[in-house]
KEDRENSE-923338 format. One record per atom (N, C-alpha, C): x, y, z. Coordinates in steps of 0.2 Angstrom, whole numbers, plus 5000, padded with zeros to 4 digits. Atoms other than C-alpha are relative to their C-alpha. Example, Ala and Ser with C-alpha at 12.3 -4.5 7.8 and 13.67 -1.06 7.14 Angstrom:
<sites>
500449945000
506249785039
500450065000
499649944999
506849955036
499650055003
</sites>
This chain:
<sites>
499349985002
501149614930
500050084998
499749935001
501949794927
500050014992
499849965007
501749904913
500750084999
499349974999
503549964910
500250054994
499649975007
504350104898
500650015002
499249994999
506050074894
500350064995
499549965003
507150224887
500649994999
499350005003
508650224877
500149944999
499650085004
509750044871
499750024993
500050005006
509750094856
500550044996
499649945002
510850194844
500149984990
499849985010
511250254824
500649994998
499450025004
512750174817
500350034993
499849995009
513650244802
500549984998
499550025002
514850164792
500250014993
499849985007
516050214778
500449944998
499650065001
516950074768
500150024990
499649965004
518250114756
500049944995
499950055005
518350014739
500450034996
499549975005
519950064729
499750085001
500049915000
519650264724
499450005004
500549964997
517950264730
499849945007
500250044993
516950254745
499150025001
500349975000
515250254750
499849985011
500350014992
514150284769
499549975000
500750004999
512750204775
500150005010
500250004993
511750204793
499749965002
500450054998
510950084802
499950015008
500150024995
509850064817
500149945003
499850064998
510349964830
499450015007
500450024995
509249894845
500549955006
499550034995
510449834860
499549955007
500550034994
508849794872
499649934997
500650035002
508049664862
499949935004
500050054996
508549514872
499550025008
500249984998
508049604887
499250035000
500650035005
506249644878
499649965000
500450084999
505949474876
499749975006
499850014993
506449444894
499550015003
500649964995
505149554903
499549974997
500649995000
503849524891
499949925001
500150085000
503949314891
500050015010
500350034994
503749344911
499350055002
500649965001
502149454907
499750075000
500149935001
502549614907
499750044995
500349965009
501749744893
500550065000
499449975001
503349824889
499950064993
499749945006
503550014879
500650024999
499449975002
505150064870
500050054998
499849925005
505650234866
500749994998
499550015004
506950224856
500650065002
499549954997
508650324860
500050084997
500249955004
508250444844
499250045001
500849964999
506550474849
499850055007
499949974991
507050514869
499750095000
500149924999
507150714865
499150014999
500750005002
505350714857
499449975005
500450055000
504350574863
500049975009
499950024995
504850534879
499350025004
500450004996
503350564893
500150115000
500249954998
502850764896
500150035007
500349984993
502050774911
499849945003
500050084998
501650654925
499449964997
500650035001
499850634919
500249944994
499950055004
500850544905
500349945001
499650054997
501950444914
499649955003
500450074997
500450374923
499649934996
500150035004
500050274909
500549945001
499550044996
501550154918
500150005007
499750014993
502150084932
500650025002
499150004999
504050074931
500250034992
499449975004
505250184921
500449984999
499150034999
506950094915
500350074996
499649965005
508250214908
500749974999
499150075001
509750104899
500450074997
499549995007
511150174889
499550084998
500349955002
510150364889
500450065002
499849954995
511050534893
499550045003
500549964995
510250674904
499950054994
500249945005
510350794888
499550004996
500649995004
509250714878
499350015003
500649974994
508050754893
499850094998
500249944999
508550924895
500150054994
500349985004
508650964878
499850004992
500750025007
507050954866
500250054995
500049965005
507151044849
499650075002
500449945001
505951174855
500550045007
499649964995
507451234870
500550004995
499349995005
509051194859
500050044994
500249965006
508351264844
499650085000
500549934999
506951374848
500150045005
500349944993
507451444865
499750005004
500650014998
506051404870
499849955007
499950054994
505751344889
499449924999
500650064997
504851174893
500149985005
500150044993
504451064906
500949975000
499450045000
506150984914
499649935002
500450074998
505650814912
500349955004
499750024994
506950764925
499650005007
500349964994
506050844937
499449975002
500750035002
504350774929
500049925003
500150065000
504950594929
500150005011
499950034993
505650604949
499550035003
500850004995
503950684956
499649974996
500750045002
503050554946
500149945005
499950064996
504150414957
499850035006
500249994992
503950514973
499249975001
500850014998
501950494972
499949934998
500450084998
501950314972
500449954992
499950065008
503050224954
500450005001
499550035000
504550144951
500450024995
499749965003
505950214940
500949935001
499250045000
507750094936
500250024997
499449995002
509450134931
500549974999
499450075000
510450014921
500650044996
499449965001
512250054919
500150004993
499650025006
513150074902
500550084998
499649965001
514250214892
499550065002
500749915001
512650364892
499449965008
500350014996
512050294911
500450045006
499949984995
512350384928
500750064998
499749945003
514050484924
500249974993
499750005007
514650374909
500650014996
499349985002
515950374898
500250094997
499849934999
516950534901
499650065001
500649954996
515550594913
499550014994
500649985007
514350624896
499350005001
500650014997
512850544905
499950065004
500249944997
512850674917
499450015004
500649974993
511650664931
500149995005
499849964993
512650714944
499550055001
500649924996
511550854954
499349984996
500949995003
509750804943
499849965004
500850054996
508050744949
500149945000
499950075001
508550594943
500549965006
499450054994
510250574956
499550005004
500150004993
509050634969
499549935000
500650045002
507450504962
500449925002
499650054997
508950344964
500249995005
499850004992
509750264979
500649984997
499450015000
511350314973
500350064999
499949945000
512550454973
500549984993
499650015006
513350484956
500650054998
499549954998
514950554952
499950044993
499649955005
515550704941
500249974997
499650005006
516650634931
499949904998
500350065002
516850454921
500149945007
499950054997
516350304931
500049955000
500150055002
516650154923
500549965002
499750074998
517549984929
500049954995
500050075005
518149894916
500149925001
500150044997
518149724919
500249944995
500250035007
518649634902
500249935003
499850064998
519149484913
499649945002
500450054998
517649454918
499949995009
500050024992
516949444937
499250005001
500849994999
515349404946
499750025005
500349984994
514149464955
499949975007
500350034994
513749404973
499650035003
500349984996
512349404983
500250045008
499849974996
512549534998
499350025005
500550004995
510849525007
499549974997
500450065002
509349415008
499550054997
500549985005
507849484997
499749974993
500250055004
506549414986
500350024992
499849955007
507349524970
500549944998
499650065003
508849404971
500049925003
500550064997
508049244980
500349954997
499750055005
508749144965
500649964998
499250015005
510349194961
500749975003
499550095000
511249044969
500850075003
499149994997
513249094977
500250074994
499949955003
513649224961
499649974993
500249995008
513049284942
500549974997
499650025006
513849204926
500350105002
499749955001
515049354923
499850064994
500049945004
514849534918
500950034998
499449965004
516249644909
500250065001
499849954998
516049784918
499550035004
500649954995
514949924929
500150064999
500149944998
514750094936
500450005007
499950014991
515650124953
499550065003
500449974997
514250194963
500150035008
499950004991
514150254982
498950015002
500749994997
512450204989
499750075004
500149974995
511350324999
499749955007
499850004993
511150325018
499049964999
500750035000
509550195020
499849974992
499850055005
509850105003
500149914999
499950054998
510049915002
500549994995
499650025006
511449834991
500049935000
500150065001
510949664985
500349934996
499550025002
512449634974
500550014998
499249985000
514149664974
500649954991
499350015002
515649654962
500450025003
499249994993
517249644973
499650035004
500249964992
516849754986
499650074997
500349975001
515949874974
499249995000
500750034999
513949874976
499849994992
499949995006
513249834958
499050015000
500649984997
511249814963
499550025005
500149994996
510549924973
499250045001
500849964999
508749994980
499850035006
500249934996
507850134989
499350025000
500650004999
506450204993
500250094998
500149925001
505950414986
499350015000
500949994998
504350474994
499849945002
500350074999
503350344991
500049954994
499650045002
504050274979
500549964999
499350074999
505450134974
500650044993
499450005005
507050154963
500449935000
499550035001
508350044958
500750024996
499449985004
510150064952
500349914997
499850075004
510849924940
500650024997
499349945003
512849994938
500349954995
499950025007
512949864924
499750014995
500549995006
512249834909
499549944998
500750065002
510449734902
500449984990
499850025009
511549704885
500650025001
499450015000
513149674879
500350105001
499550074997
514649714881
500149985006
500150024990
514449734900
499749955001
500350054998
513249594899
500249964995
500050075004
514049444894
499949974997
500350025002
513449324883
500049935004
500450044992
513449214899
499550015003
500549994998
512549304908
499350004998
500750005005
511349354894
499749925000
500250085002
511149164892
499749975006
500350044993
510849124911
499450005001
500750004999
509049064915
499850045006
500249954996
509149194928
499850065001
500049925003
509249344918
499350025000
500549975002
507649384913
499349995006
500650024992
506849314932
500450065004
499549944995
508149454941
499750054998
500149935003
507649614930
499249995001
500650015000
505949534931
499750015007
500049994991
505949534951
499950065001
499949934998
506549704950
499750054999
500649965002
505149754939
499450025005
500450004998
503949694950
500150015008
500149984990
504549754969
499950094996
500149925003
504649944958
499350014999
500750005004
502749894952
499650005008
500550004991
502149874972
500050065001
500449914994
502150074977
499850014995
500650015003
501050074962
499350005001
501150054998
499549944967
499850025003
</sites>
């Protein structure tokens, strides 16, 4: 099995709550990925979290650190907590572009996914922002400039749109997600699940290694608590691990 680092699903909540005259704040950590977590590691994967607060700091260097893994996920993460580390923002001070890091670590042979959320491909009100980066070019999908999200509060599901061992399983369509990314594949791309007529799972090949785009989400509120609940979930995302984990071995 794959040794995977996931990036980002996570975030710091603050809340004020007003009592007659007075008020007081508190913060709390939140964890959006933990179902997903469970998922990979109950199909035997050895799964690391970097946390969304720790991304600027801690995330991977250089490739020799990244080698340490097979597949890279980035959930719910923007590109600035890539591009700027305390010691650029603050100090001025240049460092490695880790964009740049991470997509010549997949071209030489590793896997790399991208699941949608608000801080995923452009994001709400474009914020994610990796139009033009290593990263759009490292994907097989082209992302836009500005916000690209599909709300879907109605609920729709995915359908299979080509045969491959990734979605092998997933039967006529997905329990329903809440929402996606509208994406436009690249040229030699495969798209293996569709919402309406938009692609929602899609894969590629950069260098010699693999990508994937996931223009929803591995947690609420895009992932339903249908889906999340379907015995399928956590064998899909686990598929996807393991074709990313082949230009690897």
């Amino acid at each position: 099995m794959a040794k995977v680092l996931l990036a980002g699903e996570s975030w710091i909540s603050s809340t004020t709550e007003y009592k007659g005259f007075d008020s007081f704040t508190s913060t709390k950590l939140e964890i959006g990925c933990e179902d997903f977590l469970r998922a990979l590691r109950s199909h035997g994967h050895e799964v690391t979290h970097v946390r969304a607060h720790d991304v600027q700091e801690h995330f991977p260097w250089t490739v020799e650190e990244l080698n340490r893994y097979d597949v890279v996920i980035l959930s719910d993460i923007g590109s600035n907590s890539f591009a700027l580390s305390n010691q650029v923002f603050m100090g001025g001070v240049p460092t490695a572009n880790r964009m740049e890091v991470l997509a010549q670590w997949v071209s030489q042979g590793h896997g790399l996914m991208m699941a949608g959320g608000y801080l995923s491909f452009a994001g709400f009100e474009g914020k994610a922002h990796y139009h033009g980066t290593a990263i759009e070019r490292a994907l097989p999908v082209e992302i836009a400039p500005y916000d690209d999200r599909v709300e879907c509060p109605q609920g729709v599901r995915m359908r299979k749109t080509a045969e491959d061992p990734i979605v092998a399983d997933v039967g006529e369509a997905t329990p329903p997600i809440l929402g996606y990314q509208k994406l436009t594949p690249d040229k030699g791309s495969r798209v293996l699940l569709k919402a309406g007529d938009d692609p929602v799972l899609i894969t590629g090949n950069y260098g010699e290694g693999r990508s994937v785009a996931f223009a929803s989400d591995i947690s609420p509120h895009w992932a339903s608590k249908e889906f999340m609940q379907w015995d399928g979930y956590g064998a899909l995302f686990s598929r996807c691990v393991c074709w990313l984990a082949q230009a690897a071995q």
